[in-house]
The first five atom37 places (N, CA, C, CB, O) and aatype in JSON, in Angstrom:
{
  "aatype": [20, 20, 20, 20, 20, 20, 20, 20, 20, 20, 20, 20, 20, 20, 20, 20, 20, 20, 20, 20, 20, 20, 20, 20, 20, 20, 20, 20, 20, 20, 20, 20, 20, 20, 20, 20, 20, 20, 20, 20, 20, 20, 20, 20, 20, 20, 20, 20, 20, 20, 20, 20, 20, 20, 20, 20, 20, 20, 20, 20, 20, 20, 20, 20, 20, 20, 20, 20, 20, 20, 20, 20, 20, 20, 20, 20, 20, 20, 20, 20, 20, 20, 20, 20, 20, 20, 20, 20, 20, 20, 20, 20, 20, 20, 20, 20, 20, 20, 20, 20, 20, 20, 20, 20, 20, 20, 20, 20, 20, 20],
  "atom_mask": [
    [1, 1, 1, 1, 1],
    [1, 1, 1, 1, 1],
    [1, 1, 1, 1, 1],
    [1, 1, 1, 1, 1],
    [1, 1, 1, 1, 1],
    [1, 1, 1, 1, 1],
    [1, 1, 1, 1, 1],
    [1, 1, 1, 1, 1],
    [1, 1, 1, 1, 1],
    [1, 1, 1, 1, 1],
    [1, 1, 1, 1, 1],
    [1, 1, 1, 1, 1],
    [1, 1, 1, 1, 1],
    [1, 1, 1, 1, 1],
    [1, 1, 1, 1, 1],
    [1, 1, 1, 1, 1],
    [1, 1, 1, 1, 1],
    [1, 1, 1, 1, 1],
    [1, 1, 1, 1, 1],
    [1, 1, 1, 1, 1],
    [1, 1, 1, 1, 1],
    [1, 1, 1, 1, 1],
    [1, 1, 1, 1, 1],
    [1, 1, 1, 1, 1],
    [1, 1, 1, 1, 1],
    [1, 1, 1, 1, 1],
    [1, 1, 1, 1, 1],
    [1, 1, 1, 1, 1],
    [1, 1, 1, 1, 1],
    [1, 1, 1, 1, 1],
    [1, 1, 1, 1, 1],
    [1, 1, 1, 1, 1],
    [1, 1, 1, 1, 1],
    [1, 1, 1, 1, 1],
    [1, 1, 1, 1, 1],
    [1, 1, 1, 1, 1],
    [1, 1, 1, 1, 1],
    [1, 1, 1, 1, 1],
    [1, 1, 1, 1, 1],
    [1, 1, 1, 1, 1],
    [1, 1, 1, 1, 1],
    [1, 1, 1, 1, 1],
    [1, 1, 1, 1, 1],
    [1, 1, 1, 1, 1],
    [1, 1, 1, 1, 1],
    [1, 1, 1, 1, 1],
    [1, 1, 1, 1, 1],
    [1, 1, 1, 1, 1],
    [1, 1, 1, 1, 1],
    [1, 1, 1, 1, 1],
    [1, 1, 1, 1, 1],
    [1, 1, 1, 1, 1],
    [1, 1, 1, 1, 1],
    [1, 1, 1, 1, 1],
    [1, 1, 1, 1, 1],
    [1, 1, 1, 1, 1],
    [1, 1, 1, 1, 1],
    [1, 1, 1, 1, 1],
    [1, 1, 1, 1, 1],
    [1, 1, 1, 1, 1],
    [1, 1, 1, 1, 1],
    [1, 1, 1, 1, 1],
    [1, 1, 1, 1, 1],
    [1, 1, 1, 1, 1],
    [1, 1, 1, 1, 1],
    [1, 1, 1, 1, 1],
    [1, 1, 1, 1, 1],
    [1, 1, 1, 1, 1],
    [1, 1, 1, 1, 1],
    [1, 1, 1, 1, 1],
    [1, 1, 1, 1, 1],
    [1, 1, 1, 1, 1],
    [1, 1, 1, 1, 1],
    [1, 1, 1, 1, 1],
    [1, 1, 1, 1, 1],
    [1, 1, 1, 1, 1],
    [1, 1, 1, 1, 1],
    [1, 1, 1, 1, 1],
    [1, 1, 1, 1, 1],
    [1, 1, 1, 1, 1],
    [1, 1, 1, 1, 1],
    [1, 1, 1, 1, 1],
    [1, 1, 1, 1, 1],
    [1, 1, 1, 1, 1],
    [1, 1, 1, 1, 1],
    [1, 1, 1, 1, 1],
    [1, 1, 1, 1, 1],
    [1, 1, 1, 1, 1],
    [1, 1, 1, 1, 1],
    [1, 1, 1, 1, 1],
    [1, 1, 1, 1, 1],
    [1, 1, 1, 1, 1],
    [1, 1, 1, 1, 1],
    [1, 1, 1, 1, 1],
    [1, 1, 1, 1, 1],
    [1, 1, 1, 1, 1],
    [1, 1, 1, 1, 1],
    [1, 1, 1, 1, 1],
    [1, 1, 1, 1, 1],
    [1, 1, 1, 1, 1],
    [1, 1, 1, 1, 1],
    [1, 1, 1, 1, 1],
    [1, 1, 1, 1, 1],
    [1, 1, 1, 1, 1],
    [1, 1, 1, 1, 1],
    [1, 1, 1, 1, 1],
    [1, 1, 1, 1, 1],
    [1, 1, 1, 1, 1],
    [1, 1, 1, 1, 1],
    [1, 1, 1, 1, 1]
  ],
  "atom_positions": [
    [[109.16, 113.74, 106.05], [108.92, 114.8, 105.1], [107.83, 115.72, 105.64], [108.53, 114.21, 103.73], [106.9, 115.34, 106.35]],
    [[107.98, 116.69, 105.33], [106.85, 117.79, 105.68], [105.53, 117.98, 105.39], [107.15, 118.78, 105.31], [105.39, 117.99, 104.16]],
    [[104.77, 118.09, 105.83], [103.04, 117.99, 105.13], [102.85, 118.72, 104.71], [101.84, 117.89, 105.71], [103.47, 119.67, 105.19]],
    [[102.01, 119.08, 103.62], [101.84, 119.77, 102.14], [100.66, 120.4, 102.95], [101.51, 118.71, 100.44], [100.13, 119.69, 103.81]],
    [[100.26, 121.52, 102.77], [99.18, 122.12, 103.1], [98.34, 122.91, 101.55], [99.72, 123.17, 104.33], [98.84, 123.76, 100.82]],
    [[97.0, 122.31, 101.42], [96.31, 122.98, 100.44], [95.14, 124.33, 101.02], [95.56, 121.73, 99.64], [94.49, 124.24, 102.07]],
    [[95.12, 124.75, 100.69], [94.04, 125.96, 100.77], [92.92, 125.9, 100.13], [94.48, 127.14, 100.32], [93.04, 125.76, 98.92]],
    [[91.6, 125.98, 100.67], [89.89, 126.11, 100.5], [89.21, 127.08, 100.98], [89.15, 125.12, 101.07], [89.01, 127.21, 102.19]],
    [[88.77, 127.9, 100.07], [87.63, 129.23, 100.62], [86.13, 128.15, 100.31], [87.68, 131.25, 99.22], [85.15, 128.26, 101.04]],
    [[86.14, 127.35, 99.39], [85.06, 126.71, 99.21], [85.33, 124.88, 99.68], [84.66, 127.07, 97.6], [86.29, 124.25, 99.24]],
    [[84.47, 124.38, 100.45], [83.62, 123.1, 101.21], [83.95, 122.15, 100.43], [81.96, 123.12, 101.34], [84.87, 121.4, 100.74]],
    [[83.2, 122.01, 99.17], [82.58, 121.34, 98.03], [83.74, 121.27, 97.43], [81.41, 121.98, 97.23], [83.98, 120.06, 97.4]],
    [[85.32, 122.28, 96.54], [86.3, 121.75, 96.57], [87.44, 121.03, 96.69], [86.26, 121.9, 96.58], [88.3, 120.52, 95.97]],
    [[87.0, 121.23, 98.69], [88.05, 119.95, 99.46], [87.39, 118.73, 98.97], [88.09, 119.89, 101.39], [88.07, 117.76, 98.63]],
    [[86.41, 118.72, 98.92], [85.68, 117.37, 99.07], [86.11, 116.55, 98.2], [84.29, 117.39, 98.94], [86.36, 115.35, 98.32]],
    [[86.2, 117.42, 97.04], [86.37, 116.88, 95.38], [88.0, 116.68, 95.61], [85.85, 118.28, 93.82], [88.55, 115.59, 95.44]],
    [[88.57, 117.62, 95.95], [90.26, 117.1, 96.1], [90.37, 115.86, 96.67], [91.21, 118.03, 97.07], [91.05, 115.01, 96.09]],
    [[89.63, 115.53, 98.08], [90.22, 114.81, 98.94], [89.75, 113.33, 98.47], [89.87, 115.27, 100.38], [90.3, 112.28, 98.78]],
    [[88.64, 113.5, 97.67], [88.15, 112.13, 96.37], [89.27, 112.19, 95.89], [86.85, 112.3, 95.01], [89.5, 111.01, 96.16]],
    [[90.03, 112.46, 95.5], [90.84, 112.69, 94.04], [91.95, 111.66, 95.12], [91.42, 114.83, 93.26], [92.17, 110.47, 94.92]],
    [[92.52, 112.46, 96.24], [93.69, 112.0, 96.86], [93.26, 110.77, 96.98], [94.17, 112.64, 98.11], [93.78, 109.97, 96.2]],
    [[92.59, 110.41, 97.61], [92.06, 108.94, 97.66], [92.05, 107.94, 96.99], [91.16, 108.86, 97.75], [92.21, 106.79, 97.4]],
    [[91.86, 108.28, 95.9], [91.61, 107.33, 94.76], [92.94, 107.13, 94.38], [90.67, 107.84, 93.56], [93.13, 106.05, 93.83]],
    [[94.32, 108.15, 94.58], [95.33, 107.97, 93.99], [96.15, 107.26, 95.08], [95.82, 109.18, 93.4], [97.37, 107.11, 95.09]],
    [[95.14, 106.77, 96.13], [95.88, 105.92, 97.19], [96.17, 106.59, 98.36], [97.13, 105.41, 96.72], [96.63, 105.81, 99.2]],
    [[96.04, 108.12, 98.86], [96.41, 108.66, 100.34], [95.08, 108.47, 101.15], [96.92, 110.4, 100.37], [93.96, 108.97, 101.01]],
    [[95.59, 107.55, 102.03], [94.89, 106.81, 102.88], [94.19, 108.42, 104.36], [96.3, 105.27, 103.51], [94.77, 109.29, 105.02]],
    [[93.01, 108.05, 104.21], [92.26, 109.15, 104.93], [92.81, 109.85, 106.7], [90.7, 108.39, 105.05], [92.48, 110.82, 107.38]],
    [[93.96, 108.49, 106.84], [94.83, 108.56, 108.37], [95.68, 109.57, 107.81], [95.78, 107.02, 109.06], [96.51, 109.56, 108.72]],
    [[96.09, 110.38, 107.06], [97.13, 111.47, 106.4], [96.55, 112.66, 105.58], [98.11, 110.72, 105.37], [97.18, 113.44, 104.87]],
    [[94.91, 112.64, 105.9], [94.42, 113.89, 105.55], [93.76, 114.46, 106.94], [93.39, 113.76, 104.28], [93.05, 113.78, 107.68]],
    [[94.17, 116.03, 107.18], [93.57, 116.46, 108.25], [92.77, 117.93, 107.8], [94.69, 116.56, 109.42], [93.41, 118.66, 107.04]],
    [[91.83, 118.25, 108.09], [90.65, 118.9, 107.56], [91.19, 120.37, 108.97], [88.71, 117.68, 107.71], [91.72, 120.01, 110.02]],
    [[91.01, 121.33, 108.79], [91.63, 122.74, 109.71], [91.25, 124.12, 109.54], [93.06, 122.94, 109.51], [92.01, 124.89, 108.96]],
    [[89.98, 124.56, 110.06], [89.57, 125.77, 110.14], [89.47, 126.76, 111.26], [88.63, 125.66, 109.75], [89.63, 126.49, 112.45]],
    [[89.22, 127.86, 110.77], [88.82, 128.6, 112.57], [87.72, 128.01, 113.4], [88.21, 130.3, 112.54], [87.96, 127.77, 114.58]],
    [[86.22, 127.69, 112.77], [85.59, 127.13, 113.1], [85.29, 125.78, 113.51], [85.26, 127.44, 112.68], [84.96, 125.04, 112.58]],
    [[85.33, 125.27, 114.72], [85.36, 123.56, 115.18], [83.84, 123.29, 114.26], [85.21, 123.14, 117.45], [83.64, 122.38, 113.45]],
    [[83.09, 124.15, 114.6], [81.81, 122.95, 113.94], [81.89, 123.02, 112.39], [79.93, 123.4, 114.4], [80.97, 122.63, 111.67]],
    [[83.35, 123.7, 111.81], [83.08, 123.96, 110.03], [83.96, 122.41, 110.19], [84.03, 125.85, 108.83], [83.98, 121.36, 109.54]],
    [[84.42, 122.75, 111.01], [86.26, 121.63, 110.85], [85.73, 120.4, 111.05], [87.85, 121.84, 112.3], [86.25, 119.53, 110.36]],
    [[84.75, 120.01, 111.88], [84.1, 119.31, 112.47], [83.09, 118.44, 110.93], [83.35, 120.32, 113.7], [83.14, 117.27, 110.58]],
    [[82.43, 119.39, 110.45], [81.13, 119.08, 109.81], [82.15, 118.57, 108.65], [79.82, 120.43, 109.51], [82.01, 117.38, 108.38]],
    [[83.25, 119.32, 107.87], [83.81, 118.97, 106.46], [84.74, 118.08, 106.69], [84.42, 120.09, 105.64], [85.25, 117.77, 105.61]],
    [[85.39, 117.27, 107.94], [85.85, 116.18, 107.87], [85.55, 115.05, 108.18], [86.52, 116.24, 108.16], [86.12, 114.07, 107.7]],
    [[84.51, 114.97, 109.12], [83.27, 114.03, 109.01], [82.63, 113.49, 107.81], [82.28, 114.62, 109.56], [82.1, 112.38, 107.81]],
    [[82.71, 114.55, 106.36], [81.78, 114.69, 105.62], [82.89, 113.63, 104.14], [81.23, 116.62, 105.52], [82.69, 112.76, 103.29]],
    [[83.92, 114.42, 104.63], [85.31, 113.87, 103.65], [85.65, 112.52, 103.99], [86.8, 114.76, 103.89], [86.26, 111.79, 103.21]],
    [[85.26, 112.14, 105.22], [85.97, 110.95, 105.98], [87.74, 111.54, 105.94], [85.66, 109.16, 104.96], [88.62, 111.2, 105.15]],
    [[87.82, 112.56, 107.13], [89.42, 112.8, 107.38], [89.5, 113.12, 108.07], [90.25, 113.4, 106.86], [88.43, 113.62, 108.41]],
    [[90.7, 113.33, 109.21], [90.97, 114.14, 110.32], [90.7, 115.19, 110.44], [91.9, 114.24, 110.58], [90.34, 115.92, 109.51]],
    [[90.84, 115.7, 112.27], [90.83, 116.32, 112.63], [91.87, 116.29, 113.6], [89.92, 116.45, 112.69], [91.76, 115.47, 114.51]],
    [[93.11, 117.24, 113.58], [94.3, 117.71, 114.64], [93.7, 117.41, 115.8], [94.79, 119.31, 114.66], [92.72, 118.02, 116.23]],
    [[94.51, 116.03, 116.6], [94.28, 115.85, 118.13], [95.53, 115.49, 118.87], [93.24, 114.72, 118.42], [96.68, 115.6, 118.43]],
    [[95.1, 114.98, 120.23], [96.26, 114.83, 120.77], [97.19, 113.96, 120.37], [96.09, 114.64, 121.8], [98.34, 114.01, 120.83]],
    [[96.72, 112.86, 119.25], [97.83, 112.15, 118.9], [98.6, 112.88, 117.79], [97.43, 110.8, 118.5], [99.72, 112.47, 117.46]],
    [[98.03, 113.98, 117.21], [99.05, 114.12, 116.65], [100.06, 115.75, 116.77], [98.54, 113.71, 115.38], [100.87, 116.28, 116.01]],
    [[99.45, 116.16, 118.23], [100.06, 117.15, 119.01], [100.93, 116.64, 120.26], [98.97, 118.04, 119.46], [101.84, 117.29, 120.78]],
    [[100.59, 115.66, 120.57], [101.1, 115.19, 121.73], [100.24, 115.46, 123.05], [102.4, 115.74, 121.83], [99.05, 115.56, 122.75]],
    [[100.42, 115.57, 124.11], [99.41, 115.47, 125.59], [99.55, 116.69, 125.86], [99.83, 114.47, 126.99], [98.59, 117.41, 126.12]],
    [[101.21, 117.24, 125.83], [101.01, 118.33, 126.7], [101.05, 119.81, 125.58], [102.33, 118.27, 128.0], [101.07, 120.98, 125.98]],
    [[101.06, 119.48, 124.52], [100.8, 120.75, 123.62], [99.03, 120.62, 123.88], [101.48, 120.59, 121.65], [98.56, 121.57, 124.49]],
    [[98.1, 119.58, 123.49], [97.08, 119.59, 123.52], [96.5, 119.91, 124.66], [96.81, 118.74, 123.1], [95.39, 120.45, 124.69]],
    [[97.22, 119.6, 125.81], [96.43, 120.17, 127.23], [96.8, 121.51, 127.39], [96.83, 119.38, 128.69], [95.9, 122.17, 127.89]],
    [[97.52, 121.96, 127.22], [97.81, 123.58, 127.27], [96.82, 123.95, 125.87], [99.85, 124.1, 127.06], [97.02, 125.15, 126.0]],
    [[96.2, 123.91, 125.03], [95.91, 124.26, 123.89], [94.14, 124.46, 124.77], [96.39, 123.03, 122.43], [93.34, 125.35, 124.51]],
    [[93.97, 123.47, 125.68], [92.26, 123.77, 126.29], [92.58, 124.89, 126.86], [91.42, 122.65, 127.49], [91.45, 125.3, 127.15]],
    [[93.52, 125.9, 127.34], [93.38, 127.1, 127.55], [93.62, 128.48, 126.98], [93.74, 127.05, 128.26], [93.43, 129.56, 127.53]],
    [[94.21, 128.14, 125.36], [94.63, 129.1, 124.91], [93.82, 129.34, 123.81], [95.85, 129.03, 124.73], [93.07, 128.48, 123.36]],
    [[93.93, 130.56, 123.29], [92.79, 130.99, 122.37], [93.3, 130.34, 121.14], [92.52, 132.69, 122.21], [94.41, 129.92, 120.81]],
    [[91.78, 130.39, 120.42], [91.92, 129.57, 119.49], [93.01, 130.32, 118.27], [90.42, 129.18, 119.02], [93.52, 129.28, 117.87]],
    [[93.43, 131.0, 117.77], [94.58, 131.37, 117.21], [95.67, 130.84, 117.68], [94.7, 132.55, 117.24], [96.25, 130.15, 116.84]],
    [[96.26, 130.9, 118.86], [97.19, 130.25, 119.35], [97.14, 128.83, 119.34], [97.33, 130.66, 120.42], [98.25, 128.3, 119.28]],
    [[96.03, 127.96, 119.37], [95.63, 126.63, 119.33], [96.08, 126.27, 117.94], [94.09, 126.41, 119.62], [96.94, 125.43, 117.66]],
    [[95.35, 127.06, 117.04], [95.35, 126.39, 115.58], [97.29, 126.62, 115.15], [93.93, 127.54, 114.23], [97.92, 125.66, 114.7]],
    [[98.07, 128.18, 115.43], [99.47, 127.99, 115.45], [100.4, 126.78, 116.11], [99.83, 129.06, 115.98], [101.37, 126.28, 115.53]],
    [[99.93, 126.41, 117.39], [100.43, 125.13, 118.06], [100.53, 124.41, 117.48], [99.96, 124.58, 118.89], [101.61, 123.89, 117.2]],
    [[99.12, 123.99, 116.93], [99.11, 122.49, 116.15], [99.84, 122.81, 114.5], [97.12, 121.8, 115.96], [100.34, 121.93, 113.79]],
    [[99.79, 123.71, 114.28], [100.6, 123.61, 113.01], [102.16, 123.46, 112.89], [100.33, 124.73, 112.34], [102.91, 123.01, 112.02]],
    [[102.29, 123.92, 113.91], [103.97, 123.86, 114.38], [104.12, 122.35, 114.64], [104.44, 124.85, 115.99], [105.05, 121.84, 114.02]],
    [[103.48, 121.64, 115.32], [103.75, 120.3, 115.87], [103.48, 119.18, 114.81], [102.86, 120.08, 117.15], [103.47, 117.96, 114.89]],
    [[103.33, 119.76, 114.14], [102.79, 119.45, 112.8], [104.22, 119.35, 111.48], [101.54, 120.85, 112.46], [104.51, 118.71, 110.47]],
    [[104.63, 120.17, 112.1], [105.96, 120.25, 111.07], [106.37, 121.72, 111.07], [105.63, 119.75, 109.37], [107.52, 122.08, 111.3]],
    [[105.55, 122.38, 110.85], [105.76, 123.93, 110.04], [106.51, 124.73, 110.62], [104.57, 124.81, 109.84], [106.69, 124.09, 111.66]],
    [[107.01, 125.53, 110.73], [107.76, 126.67, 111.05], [106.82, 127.63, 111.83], [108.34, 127.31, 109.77], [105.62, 127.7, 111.56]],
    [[107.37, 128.31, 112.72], [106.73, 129.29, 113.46], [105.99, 130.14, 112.66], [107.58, 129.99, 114.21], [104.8, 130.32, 112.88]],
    [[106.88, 130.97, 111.28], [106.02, 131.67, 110.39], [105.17, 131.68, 109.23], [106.46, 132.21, 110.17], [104.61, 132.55, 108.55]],
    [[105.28, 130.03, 109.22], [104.42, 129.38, 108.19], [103.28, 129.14, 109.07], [105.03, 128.02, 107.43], [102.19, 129.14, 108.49]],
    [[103.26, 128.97, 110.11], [102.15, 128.81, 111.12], [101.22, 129.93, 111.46], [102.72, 128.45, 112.32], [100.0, 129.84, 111.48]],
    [[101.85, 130.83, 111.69], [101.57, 132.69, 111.34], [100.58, 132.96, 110.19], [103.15, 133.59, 110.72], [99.39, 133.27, 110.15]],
    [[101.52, 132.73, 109.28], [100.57, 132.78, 107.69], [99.11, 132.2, 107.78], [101.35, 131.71, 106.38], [98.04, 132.8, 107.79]],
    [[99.37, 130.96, 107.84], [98.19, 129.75, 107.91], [96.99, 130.31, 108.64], [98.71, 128.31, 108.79], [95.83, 130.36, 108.24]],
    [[97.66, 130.88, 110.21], [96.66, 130.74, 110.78], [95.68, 132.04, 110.61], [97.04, 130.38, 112.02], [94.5, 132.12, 110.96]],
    [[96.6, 133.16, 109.9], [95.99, 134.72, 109.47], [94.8, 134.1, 108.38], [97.45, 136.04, 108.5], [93.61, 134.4, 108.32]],
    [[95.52, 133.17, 107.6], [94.63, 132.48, 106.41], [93.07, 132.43, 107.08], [95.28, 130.67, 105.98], [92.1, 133.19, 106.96]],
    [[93.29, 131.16, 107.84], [92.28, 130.57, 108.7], [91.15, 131.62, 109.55], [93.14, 129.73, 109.74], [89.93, 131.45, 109.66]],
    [[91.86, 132.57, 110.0], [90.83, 133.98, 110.54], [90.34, 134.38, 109.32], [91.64, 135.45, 111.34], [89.15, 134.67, 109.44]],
    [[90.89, 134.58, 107.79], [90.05, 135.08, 107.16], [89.08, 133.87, 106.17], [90.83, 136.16, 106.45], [88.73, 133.94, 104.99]],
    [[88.84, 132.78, 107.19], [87.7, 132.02, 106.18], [88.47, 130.88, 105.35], [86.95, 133.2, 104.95], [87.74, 130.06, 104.78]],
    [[89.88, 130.73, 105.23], [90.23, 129.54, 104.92], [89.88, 128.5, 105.33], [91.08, 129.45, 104.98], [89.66, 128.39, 106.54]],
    [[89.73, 127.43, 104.5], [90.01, 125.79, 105.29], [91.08, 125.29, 104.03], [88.15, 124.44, 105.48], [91.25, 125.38, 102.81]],
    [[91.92, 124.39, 105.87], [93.1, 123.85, 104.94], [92.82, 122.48, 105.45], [94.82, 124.47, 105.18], [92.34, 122.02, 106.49]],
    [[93.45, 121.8, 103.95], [93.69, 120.58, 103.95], [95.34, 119.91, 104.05], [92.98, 120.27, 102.83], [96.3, 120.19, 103.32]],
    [[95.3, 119.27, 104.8], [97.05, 118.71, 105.18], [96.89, 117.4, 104.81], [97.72, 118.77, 106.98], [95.91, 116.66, 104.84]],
    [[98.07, 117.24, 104.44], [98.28, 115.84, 104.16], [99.86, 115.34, 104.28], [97.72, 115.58, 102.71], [100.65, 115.44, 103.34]],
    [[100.15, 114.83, 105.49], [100.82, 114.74, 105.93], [102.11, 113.0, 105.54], [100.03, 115.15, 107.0], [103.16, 112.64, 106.09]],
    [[101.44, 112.51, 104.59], [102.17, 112.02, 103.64], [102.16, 112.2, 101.99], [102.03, 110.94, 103.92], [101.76, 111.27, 101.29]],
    [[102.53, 113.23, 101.51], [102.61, 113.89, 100.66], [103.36, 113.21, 99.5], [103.05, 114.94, 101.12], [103.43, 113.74, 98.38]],
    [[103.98, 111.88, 99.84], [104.65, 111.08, 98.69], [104.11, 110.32, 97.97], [105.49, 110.39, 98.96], [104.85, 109.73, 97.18]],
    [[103.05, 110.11, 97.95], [101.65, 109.2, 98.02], [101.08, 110.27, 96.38], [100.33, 109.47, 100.13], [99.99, 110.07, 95.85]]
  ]
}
């Protein structure tokens, strides 16, 4: 099934969502935390206890081509490999330049 993607202009929201998911049983291996910024993406999933998009769940050689491409193109990669569609990936990642953070959750039956 496809991973549900939520949308955050505010930190302190995800946080409170990703309590919520938790408690209703989605185990923290199926939440992935996704901004323009590595040290925002970095600091609010550390903070949530949740992922962060890596090579396991891009694979080797999307992720090794991704250390050379700009980060727009990085964050579209991984959303595609991810499930999404080329232009849902588009969307997302226009999102993400303007200050989004998204939350995925990639078992969504839960």
């Amino acid at each position: 099934m496809k991973p549900v993607i939520q949308e955050f202009k505010d930190d302190t929201e995800l946080m409170h969502v990703v309590k919520s998911l938790s408690e209703k049983g989605v185990s923290k291996d199926n939440l992935y935390v996704m901004s323009h910024d590595d040290d925002r993406t970095n600091r609010v999933a550390d903070s949530v206890d949740a992922n962060k998009v890596g090579m396991s769940e891009v694979g080797f050689d999307t992720y090794v081509s991704n250390i050379f491409s700009k980060k727009g193109d990085q964050l579209r990669s991984q959303l595609e490999e991810l499930g999404f569609s080329e232009m849902e990936a588009n969307n997302y990642e226009e999102k993400l330049d303007q200050g989004t953070i998204l939350l995925i959750n990639t078992n969504p039956d839960i």
